[in-house]
C-alpha positions as CSV (number, residue, x, y, z in Angstrom):
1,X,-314.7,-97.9,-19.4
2,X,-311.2,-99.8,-19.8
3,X,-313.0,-102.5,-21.3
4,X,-314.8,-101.0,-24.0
5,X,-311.9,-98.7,-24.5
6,X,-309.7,-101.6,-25.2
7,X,-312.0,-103.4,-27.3
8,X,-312.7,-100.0,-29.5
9,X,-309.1,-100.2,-30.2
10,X,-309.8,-103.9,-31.2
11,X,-312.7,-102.7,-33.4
12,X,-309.9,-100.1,-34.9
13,X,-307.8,-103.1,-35.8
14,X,-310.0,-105.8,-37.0
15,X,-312.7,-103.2,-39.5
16,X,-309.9,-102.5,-41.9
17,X,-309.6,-106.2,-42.7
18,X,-313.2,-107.6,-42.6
19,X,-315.2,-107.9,-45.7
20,X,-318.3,-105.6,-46.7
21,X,-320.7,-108.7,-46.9
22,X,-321.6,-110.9,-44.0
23,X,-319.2,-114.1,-45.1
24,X,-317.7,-115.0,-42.1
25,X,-314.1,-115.2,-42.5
26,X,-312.4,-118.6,-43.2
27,X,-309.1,-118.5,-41.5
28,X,-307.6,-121.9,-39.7
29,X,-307.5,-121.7,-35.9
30,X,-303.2,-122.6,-36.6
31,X,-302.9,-120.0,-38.4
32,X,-304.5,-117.6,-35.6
33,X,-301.7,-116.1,-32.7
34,X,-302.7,-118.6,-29.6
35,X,-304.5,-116.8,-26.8
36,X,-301.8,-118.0,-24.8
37,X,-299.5,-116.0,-26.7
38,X,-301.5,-113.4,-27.9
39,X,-303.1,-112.1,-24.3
40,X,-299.4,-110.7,-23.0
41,X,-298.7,-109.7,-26.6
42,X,-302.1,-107.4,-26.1
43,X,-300.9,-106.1,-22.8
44,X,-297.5,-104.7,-24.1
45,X,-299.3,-103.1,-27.0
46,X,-301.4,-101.2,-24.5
47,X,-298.6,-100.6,-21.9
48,X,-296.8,-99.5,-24.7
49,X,-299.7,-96.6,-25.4
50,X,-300.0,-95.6,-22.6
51,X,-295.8,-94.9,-22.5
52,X,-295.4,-93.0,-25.3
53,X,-297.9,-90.8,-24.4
54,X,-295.6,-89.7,-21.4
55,X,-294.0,-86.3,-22.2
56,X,-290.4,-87.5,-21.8
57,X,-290.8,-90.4,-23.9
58,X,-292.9,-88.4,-26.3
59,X,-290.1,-86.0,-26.6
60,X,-287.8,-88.7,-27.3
61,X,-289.3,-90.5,-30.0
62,X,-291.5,-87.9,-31.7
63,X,-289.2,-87.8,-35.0
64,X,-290.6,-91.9,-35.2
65,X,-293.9,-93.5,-36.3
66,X,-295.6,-94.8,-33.5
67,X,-297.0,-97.6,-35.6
68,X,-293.1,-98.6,-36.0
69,X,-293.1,-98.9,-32.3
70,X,-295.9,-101.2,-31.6
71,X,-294.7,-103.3,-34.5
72,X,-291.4,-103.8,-32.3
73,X,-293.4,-104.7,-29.9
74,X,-295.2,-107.1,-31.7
75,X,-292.1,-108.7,-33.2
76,X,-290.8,-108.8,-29.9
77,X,-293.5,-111.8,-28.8
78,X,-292.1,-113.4,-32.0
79,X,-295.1,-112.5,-34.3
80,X,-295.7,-109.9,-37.6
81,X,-298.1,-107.3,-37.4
82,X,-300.1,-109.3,-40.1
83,X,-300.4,-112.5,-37.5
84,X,-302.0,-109.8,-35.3
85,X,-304.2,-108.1,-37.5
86,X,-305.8,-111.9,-38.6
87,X,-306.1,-113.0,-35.2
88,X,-308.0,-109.7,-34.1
89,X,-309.9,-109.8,-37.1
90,X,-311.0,-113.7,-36.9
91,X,-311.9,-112.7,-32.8
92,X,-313.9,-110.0,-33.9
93,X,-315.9,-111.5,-37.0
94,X,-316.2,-115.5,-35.7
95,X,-316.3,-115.2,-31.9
96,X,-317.3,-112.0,-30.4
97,X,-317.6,-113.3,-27.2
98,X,-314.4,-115.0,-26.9
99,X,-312.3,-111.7,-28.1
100,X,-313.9,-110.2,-24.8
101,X,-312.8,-112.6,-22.9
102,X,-309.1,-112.1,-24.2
103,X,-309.8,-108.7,-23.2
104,X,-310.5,-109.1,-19.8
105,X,-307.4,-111.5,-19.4
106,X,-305.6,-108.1,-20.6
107,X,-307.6,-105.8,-18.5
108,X,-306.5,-108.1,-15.5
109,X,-302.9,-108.2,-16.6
110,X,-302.8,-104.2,-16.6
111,X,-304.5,-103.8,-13.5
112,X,-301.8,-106.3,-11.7
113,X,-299.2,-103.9,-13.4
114,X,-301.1,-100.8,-12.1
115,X,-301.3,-102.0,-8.7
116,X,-297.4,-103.3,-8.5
117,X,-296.5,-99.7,-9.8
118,X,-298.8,-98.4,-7.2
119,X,-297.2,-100.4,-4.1
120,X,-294.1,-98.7,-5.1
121,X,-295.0,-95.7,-5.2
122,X,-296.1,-95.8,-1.7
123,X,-293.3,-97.7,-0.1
124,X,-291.4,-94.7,-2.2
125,X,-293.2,-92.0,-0.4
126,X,-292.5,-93.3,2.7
127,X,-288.7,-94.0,2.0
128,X,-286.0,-91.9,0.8
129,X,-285.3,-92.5,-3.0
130,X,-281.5,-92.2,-3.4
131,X,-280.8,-93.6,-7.0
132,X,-278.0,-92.0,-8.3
133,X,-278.6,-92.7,-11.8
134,X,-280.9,-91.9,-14.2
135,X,-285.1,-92.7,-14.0
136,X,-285.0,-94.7,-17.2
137,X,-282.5,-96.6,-19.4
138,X,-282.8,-98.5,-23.1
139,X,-280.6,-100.1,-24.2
140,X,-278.9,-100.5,-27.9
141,X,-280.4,-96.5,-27.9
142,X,-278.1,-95.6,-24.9
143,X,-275.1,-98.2,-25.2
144,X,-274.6,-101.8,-26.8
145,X,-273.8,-103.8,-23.9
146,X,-273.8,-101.5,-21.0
147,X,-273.5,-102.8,-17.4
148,X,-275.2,-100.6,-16.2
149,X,-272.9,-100.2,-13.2
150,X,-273.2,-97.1,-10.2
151,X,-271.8,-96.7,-6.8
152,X,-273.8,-94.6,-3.8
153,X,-273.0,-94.0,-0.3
154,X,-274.7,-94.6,2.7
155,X,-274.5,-93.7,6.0
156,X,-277.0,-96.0,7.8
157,X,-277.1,-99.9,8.3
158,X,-280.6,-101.1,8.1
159,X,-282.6,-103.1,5.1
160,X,-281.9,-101.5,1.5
161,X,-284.5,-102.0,-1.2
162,X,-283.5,-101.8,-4.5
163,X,-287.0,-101.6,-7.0
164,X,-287.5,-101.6,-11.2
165,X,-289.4,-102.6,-14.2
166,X,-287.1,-104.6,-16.4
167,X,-288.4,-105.7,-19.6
168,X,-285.6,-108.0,-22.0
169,X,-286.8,-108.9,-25.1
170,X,-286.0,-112.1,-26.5
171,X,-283.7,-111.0,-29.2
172,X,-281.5,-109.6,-26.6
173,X,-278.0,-111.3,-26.7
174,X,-276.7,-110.8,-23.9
175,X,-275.4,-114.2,-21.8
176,X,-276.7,-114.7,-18.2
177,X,-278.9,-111.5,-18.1
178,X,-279.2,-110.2,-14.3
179,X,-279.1,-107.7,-11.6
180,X,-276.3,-108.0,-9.4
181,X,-275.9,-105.5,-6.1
182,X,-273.4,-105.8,-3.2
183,X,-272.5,-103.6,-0.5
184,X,-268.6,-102.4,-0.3
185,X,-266.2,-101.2,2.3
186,X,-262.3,-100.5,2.0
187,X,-259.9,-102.3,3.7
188,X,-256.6,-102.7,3.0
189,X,-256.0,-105.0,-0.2
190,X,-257.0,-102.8,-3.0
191,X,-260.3,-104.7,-4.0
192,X,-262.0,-104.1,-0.4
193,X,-264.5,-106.0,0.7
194,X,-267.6,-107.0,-0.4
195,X,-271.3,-108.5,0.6
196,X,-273.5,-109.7,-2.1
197,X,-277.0,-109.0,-2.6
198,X,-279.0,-112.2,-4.2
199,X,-278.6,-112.1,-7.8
200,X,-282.0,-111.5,-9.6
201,X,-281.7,-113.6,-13.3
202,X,-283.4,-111.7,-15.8
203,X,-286.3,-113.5,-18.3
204,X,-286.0,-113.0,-21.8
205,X,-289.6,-113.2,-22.3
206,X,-290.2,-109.4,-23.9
207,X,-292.7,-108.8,-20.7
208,X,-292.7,-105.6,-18.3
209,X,-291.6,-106.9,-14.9
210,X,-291.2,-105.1,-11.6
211,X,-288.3,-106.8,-10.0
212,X,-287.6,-106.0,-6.1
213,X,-284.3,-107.4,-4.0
214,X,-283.7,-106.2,-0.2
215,X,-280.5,-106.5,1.9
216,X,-279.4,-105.3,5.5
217,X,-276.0,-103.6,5.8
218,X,-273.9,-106.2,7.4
219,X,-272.9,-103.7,9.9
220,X,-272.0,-100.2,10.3
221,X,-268.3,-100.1,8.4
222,X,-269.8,-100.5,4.9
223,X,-270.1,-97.2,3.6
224,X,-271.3,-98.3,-0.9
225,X,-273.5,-99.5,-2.6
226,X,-272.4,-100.6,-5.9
227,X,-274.0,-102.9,-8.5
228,X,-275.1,-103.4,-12.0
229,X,-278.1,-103.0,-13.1
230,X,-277.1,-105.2,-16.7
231,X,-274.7,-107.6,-15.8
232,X,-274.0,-110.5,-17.8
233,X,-271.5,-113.3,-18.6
234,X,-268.3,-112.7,-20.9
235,X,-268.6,-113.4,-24.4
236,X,-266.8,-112.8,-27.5
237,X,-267.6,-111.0,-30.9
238,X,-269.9,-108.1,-31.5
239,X,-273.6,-108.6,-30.0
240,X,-276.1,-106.0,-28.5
241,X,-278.3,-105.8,-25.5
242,X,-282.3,-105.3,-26.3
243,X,-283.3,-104.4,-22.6
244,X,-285.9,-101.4,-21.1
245,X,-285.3,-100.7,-17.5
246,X,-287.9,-97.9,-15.7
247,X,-289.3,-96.8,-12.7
248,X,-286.1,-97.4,-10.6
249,X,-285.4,-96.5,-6.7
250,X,-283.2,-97.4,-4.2
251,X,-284.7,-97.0,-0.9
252,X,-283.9,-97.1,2.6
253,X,-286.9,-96.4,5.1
254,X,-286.8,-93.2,6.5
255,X,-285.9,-92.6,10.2
């Protein structure tokens, strides 16, 4: 059913653009997006769907076109919606067989997504979900170069999970892109003392990731945890960050 849902959609794209007679169309393979390129292009289109039919997204973006949004999305993997329309249209006119193939590559690529998300939320249901912050967070539409930071407190040592779909588009400007975490405890100098989670670096590669970094409280005195979900290197001048972050917990396992 996903399948020939998918390649309806690809039908929807490609009839507008294919001639009445039976000519087969006469495009260049260089001019075509490479399937390479074009298969992770296909699965933010559809992730991107299957988003903005979510009520509180819905509600957020209802004033806009959605066909403005998937071309962001399709500029975001470097390509006009033109380059997509040709390719779909050459798949679905010149080789039939091959644009199903594409398809399944996108088929798998969502059901690896479903499946992460899936995993999570079972660990979540068996853990206690203490994010302090909010569920979602998109940046320029909340803040230009946000950090991101917050600051919890816990009560327990044990392994602390922190878990989140990050996706940074390649325009993004930001320098260094990552997720930095660390645990915290007063002392007396007024800093206090801290213990670093591992740094996660951040890809600029405009795909939805679910990114995952654990730590154990180094013993019973630290009482934070503090982080930032956006942190990046100093730099000068005016720039913006092009960043979706979703889906985010911070779990400890439940006792």
């Amino acid at each position: 059913m996903v399948r020939l849902f998918l390649l309806a959609l690809a039908v929807a794209f490609a009839l507008p653009f294919s001639s009445c007679t039976s000519r087969r169309s006469k495009e260049k393979g260089s001019d075509l997006i490479p399937v390479s390129k074009l298969v992770p292009l296909l699965t933010d289109v559809y992730l991107t769907d299957g988003l903005i039919a979510l009520p509180s997204i819905e509600e957020k973006h209802w004033l806009r076109d959605s066909v403005e949004i998937y071309i962001e999305v399709i500029e975001s993997h470097g390509y006009k919606k033109a380059d997509l329309d040709q390719t779909l249209k050459y798949y679905f006119i010149n080789k039939p067989k091959k644009l199903q193939k594409i398809y399944d590559a996108v088929i798998a690529n969502l059901s690896a997504i479903e499946s992460k998300v899936n995993n999570m939320e079972e660990i979540q249901s068996v853990s206690e979900n203490f994010w302090p912050g909010q569920p979602s967070y998109s940046l320029p539409e909340t803040a230009l170069t946000d950090k991101v930071s917050f600051d919890v407190y816990i009560m327990y040592t044990g392994l602390y999970t922190f878990t989140a779909s990050y996706r940074v588009f390649p325009d993004d400007q930001s320098l260094n892109p990552r997720i930095t975490l660390w645990f915290w405890k007063s002392d007396t100098s007024a800093l206090g003392v801290s213990s670093f989670w591992n740094e996660i670096p951040l890809a600029k590669d405009g795909v939805t990731n679910i990114l995952t970094v654990s730590a154990n409280v180094p013993d019973s005195s630290f009482t934070r945890i503090r982080g930032f979900l956006l942190n990046h290197d100093d730099k000068p001048g005016q720039w913006e960050k092009h960043v979706q972050i979703g889906t985010i917990s911070l779990t400890k396992p439940v006792r």
